[in-house]
C-alpha positions in Angstrom: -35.4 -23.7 -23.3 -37.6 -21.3 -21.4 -36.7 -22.8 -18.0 -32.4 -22.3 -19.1 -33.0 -19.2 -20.2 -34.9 -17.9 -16.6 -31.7 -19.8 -15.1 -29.5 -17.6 -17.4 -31.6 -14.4 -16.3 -31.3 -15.3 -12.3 -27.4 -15.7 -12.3 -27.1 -13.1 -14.0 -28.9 -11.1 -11.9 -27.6 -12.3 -8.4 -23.6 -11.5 -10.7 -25.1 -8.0 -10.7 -26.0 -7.5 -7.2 -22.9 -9.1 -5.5 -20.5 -6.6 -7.8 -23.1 -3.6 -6.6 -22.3 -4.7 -3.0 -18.8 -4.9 -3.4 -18.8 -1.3 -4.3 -19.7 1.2 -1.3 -20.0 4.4 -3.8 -19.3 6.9 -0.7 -16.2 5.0 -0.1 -15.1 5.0 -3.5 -15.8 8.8 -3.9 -13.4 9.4 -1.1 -10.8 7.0 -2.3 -11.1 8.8 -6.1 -10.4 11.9 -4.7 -7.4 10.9 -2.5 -6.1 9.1 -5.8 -7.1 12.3 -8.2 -4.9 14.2 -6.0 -2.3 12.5 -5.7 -2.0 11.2 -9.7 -1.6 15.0 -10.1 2.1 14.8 -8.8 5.0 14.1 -10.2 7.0 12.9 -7.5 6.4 12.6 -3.7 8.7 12.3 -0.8 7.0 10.8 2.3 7.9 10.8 5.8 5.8 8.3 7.4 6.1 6.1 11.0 5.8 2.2 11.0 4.2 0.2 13.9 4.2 -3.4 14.4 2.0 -4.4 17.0 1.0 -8.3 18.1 -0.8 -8.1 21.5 -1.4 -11.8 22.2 3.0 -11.6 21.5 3.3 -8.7 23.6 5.4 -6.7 20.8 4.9 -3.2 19.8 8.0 -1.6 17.7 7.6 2.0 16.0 9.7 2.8 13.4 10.6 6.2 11.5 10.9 5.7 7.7 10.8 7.9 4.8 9.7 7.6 1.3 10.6 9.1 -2.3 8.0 8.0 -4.7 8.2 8.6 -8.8 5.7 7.1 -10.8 5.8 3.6 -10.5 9.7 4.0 -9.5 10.4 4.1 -5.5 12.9 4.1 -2.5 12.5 3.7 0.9 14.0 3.7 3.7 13.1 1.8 7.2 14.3 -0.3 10.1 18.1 -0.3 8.5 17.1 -1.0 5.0 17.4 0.6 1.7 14.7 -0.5 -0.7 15.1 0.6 -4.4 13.2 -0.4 -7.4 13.4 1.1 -10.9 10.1 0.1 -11.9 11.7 -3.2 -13.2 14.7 -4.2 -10.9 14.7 -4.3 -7.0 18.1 -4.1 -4.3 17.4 -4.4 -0.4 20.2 -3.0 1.1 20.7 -4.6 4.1 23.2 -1.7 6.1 23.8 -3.7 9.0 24.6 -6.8 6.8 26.6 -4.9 4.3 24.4 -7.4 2.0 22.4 -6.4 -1.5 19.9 -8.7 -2.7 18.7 -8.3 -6.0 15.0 -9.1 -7.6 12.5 -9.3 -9.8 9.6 -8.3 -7.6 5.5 -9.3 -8.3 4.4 -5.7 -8.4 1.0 -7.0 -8.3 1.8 -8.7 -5.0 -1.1 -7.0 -2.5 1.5 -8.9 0.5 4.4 -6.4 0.0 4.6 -3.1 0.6 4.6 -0.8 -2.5 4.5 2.8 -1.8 3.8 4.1 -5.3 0.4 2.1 -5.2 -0.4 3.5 -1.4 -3.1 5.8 -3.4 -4.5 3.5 -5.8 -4.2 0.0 -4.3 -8.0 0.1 -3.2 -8.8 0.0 -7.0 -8.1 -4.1 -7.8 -9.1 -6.9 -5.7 -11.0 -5.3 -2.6 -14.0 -4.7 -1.6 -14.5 -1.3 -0.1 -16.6 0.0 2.7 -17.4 3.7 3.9 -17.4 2.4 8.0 -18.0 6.0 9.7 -16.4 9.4 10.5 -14.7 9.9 13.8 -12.6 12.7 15.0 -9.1 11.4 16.3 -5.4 12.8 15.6 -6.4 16.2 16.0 -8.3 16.1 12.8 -11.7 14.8 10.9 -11.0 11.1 9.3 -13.0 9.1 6.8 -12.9 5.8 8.2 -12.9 3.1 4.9 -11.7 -0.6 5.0 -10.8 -2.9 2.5 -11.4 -6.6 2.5 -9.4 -8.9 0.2 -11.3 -10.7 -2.7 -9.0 -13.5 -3.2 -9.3 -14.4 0.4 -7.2 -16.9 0.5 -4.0 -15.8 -1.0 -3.8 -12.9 1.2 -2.1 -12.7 4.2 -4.4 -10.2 5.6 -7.6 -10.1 7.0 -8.7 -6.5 6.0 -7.3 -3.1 5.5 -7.9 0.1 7.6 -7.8 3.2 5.4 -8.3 6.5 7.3 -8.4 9.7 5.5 -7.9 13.2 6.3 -11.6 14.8 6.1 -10.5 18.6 5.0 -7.1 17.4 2.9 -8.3 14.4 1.2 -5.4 12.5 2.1 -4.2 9.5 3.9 -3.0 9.7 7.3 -3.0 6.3 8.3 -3.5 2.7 6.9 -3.5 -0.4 9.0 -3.4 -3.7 7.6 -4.6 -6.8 9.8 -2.7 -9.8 9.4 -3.9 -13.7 9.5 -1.2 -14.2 12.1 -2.4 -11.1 14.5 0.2 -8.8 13.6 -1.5 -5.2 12.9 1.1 -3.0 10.3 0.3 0.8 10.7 1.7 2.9 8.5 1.1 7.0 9.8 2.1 9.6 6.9 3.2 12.4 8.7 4.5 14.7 5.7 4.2 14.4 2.1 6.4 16.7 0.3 5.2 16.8 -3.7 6.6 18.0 -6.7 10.6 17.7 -5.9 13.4 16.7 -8.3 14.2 13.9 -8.4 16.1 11.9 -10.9 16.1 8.4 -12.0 19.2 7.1 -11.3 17.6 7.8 -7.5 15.8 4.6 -7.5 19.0 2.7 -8.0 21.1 1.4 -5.9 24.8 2.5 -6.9 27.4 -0.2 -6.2 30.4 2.0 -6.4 29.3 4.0 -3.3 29.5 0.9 -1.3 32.7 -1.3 -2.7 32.7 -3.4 0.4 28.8 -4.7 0.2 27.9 -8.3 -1.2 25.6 -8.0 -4.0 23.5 -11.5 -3.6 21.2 -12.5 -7.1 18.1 -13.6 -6.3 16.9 -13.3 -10.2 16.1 -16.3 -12.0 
């Protein structure tokens, strides 16, 4: 008994110090404040640039795109695409296409990119890590990255998170993917606080008569 019970004691204690490693506490203090201020809005509209770059490809492609944000409701718009989602319902409107496809997304899918989580997503299934400070941009940046704990179902390698030293705010996050593509996503303005109503974040048939609304629901 004395023997299971040491056994008991020692996993126990190794459970301990692997969760206290997965935590950098000066990483996380950042990352609380960046969420704190954030939280404290009740709408955002983001202008941000997206960067696809895959060297051993030899493609790089920038992209302006722009972001309105309302709780856990969103639209956004990039590379000829009109995302909306409700908070239960999502239409991808492809403008090229004249094609709507309709879903049920996984909002706890860490693959896809959700711009109402761009704050908080650090707080499930990473592990973070304070890496250093460095001056670039013009401007002091925290440097933090994120490593995926389900290894395995992500298509990523590790997250990039660098934060605005004197705003405590992200300017850029750059994800690393399994198939060497690098995602950078740069937020260049972030306009809080606007109006903006709920019938925003869906997409209105009537405007478009002639688009092809596709159901992708099961």
């Amino acid at each position: 008994m004395m023997k299971h019970f040491f056994i008991i004691i020692a996993l126990v204690s190794i459970s301990i110090i692997t969760t206290a490693q997965q935590v950098d506490v000066k990483a996380k203090n950042i990352l609380d404040k960046v969420a704190e201020i954030n939280k404290a809005y009740k709408t955002q509209v983001i202008d941000f640039t997206f960067t696809l770059d895959n060297a051993q490809e030899d493609v790089k492609e920038t992209s302006k795109g722009k972001a309105w944000v309302k709780g856990n409701k969103y639209k956004v718009d990039l590379m000829g695409v009109e995302t909306y989602y409700n908070g239960k319902t999502m239409w991808s409107f492809l403008k090229e296409d004249e094609e709507v496809n309709v879903s049920t997304p996984d909002v706890n899918n860490k693959n896809t990119f959700n711009p109402s989580k761009l704050f908080t997503m650090y707080q499930t299934g990473y592990k973070i890590k304070f890496i250093h400070e460095m001056f670039q941009y013009n401007r002091a940046l925290n440097i933090i990255d994120l490593y995926p704990i389900k290894v395995k179902e992500s298509e990523f390698t590790r997250i990039r998170i660098k934060v605005d030293k004197d705003k405590n705010q992200i300017y850029q996050i750059v994800r690393f993917g399994r198939d060497g593509n690098i995602y950078t996503i740069s937020l260049t303005k972030i306009i809080p606080n606007t109006s903006i109503s709920d019938s925003f974040f869906v997409f209105d048939k009537s405007k478009y008569p002639n688009v092809e609304l596709i159901d992708l629901r099961e």
